[in-house]
Wavefront OBJ file of the C-alpha trace (Angstrom):
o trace
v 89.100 -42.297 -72.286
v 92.631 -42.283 -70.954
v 93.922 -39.949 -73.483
v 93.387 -36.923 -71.317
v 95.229 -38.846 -67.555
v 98.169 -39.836 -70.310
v 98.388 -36.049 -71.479
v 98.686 -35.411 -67.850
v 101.146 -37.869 -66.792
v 103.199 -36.801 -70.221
v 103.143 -33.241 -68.815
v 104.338 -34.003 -65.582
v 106.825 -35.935 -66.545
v 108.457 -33.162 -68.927
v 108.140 -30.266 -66.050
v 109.726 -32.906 -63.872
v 112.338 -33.510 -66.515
v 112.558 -29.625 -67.282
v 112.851 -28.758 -63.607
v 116.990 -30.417 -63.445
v 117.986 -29.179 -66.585
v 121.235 -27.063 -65.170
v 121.387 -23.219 -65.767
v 123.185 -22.520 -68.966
v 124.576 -19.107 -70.238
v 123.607 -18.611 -73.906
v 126.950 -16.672 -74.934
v 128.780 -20.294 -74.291
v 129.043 -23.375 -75.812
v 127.918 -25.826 -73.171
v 130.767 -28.641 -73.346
v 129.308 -30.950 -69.569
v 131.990 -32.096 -66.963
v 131.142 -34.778 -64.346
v 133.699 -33.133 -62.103
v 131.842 -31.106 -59.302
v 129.127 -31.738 -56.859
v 126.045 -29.672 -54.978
v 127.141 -26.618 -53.028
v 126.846 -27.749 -49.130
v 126.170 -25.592 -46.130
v 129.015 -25.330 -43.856
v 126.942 -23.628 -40.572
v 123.765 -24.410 -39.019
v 122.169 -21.609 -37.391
v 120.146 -22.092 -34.811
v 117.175 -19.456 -34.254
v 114.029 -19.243 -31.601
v 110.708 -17.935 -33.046
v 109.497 -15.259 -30.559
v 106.296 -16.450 -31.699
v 103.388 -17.850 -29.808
v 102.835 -21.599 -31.457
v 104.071 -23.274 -34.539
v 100.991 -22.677 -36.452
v 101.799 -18.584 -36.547
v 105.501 -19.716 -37.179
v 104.428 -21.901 -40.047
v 102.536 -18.846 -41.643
v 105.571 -16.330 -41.107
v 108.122 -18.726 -42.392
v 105.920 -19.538 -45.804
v 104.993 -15.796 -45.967
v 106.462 -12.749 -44.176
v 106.968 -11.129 -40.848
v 107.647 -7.514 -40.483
v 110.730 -6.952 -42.264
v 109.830 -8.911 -45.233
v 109.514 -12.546 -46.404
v 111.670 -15.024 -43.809
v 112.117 -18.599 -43.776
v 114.206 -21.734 -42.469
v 115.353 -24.835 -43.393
v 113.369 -26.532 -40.611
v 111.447 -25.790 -37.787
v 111.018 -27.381 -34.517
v 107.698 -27.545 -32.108
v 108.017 -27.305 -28.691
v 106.733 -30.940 -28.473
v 109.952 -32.325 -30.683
v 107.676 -32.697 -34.176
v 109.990 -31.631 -36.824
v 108.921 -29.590 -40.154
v 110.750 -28.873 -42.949
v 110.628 -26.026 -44.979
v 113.016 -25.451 -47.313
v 115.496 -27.749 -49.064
v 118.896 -28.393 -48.008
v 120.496 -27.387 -51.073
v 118.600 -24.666 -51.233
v 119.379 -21.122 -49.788
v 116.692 -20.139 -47.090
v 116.249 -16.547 -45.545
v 116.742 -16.833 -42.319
v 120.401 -15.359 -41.396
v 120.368 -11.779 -42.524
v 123.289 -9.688 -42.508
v 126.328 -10.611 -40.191
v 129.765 -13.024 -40.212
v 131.290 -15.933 -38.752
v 134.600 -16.226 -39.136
v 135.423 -15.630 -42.755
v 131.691 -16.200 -44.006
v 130.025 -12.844 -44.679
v 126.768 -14.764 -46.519
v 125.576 -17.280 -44.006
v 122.548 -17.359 -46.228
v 124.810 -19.030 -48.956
v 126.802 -21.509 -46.506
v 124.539 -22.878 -43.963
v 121.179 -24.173 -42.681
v 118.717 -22.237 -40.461
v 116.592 -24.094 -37.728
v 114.114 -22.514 -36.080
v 112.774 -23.399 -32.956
v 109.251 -22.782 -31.686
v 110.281 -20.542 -28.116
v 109.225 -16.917 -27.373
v 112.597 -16.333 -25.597
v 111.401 -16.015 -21.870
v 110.540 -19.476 -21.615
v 113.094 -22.796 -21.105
v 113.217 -24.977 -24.093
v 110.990 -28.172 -23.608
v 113.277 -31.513 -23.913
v 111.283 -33.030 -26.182
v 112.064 -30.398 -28.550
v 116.015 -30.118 -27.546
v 115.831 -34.002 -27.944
v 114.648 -33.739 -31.513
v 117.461 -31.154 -32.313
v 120.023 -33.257 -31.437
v 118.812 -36.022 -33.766
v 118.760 -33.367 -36.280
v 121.449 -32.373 -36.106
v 123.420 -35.430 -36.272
v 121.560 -35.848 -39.523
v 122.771 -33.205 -40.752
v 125.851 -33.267 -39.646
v 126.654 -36.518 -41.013
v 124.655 -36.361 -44.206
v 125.686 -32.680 -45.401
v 129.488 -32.916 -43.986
v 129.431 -29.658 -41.704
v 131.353 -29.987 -38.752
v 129.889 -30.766 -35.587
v 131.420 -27.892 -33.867
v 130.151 -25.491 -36.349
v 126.759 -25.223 -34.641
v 126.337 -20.981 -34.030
v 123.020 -18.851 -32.608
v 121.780 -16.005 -34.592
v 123.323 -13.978 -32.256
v 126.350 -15.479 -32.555
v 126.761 -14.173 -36.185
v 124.851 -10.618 -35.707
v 125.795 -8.912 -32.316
v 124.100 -6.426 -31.543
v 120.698 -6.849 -34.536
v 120.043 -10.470 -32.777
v 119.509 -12.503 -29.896
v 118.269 -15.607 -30.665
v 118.469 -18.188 -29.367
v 118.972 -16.538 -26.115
v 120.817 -16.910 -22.607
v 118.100 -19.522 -22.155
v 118.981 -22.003 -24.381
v 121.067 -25.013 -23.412
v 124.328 -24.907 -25.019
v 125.707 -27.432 -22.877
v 124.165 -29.829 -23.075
v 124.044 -29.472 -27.388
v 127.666 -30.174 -26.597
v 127.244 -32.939 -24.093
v 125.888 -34.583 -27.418
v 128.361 -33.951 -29.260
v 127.216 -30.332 -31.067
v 129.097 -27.197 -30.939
v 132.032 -25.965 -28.486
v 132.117 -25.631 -24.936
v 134.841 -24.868 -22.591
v 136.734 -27.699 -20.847
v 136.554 -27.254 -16.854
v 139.827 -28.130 -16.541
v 141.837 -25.526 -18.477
v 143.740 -23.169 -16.855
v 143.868 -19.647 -16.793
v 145.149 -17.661 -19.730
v 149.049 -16.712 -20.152
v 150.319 -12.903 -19.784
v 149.235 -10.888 -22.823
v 146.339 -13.182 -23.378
v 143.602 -10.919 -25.952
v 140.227 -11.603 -25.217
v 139.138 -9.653 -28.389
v 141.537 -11.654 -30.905
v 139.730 -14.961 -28.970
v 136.681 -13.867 -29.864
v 138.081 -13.186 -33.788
v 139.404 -16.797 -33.536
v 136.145 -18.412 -32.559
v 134.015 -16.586 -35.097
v 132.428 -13.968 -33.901
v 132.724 -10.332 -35.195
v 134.589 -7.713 -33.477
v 133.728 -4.467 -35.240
v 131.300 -3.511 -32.044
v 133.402 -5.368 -29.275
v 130.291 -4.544 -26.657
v 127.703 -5.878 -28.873
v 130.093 -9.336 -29.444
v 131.072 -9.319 -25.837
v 127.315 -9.823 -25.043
v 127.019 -12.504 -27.394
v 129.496 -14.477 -26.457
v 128.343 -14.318 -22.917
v 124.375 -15.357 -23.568
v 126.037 -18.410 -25.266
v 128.735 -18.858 -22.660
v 127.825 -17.393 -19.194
v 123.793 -17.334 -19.351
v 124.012 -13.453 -19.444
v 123.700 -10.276 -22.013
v 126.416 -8.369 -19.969
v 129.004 -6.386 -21.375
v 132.259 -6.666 -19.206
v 134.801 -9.676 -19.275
v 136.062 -10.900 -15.970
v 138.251 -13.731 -15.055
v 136.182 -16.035 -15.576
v 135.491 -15.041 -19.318
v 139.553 -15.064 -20.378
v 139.495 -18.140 -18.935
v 136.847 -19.837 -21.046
v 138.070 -17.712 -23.681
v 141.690 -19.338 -23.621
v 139.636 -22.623 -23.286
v 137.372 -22.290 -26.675
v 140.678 -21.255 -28.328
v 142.997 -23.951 -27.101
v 139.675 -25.687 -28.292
v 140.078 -24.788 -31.827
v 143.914 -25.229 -32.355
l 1 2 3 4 5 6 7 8 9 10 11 12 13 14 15 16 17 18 19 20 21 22 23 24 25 26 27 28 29 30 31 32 33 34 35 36 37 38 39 40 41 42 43 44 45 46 47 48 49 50 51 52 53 54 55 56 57 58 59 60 61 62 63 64 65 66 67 68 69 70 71 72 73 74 75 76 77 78 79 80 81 82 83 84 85 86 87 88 89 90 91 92 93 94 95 96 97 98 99 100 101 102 103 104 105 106 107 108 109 110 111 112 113 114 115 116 117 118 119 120 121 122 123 124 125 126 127 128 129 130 131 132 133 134 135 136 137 138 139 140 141 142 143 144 145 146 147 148 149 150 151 152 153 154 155 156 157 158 159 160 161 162 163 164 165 166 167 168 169 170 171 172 173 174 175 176 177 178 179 180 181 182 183 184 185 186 187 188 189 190 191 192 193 194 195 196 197 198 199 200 201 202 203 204 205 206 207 208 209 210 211 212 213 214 215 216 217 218 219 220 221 222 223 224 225 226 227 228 229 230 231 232 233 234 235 236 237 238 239 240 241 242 243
């Protein structure tokens, strides 16, 4: 009577087995070196829904939305309950095309959290509260910098722009999360170039309207265009920042 359950357990343990055997090409000799490690994410993108509950984001994020199949690391309810979705060492689809800095896949090099907002409404604390803890879970147990912390915007002026002038950069780096301009700094020196300050930080250039308006939803609480004083001088702050 318990040949059939030890069948089972036999099988499960062999597809368990099966499931870490490592990738190997079958035009080499496979010769095993302990020296290397997991690829690790070195973003973490932060995204709002612009859906109406978690339930509908749950769905979209295990199946598709209307440009094709989509999906996050995790996913955050406005009342701070965290789900996960994906795998850390796994790649999720959630970035799409854009850069940051030097990375043109953020797909490849980071994680995606989503968090359950339509994008007219303030982010409840409970939910900003539980992002924070996140993140300093992930930013201590994956290694990614704490200032490396980017909207979806951030990476695609322009196609995105999530998570919106509503969402509370400031305090994310009150906690310790992300960059934010000291009050103190003065204003730029002669020749300053806002547009190389906005290569420096990260964000791409090749539409300078479209990053211009990204940088100020993060920054100034705003979509608009223009830079004024106020902008070179948080601009010279985010770069002084990063030397």
């Amino acid at each position: 009577m318990l040949r059939k359950p030890l069948i089972a357990l036999a099988c499960t343990v062999l597809l368990a087995a099966c499931a870490h055997v490592p990738e190997r090409n079958p035009m080499a000799t496979w010769v095993p070196s302990d020296n290397h490690d997991a690829r690790r994410p070195t973003v973490i993108v932060l995204h709002y829904t612009e859906q109406d509950s978690v339930e509908q984001s749950l769905r979209t994020l295990r199946t598709r939305n209307s440009g094709g199949r989509v999906s996050s690391h995790y996913l955050i309810g406005a009342d701070g309950r965290i789900y996960q979705l994906v795998a850390d060492s796994e790649r999720a689809w959630h970035a799409g095309a854009g850069r940051w800095g030097q990375i043109t896949d953020l797909n490849s090099a980071s994680i995606g959290i989503e968090l359950d907002n339509n994008g007219r409404t303030p982010f409840a604390q409970p939910q900003i509260d539980s992002l924070i803890r996140l993140l300093d879970d992930l930013t201590a147990r994956l290694r990614i910098p704490r200032t490396q912390i980017i909207g979806h915007s951030d990476l695609a002026p322009g196609r995105k722009i999530d998570p919106g002038p509503l969402f509370p950069w400031r305090q994310l780096a009150e906690a310790g999360f992300g960059i934010w301009p000291a009050a103190d700094t003065p204003p730029p020196p002669p020749g300053f170039d806002p547009m190389q300050a906005l290569r420096v930080i990260g964000y791409p250039t090749d539409n300078p309207q479209a990053a211009i308006r990204s940088y100020r939803m993060r920054f100034r609480g705003d979509d608009r265009p223009e830079l004024d004083a106020e902008d070179l001088r948080i601009l010279h702050a985010l770069t002084v920042l990063r030397d």
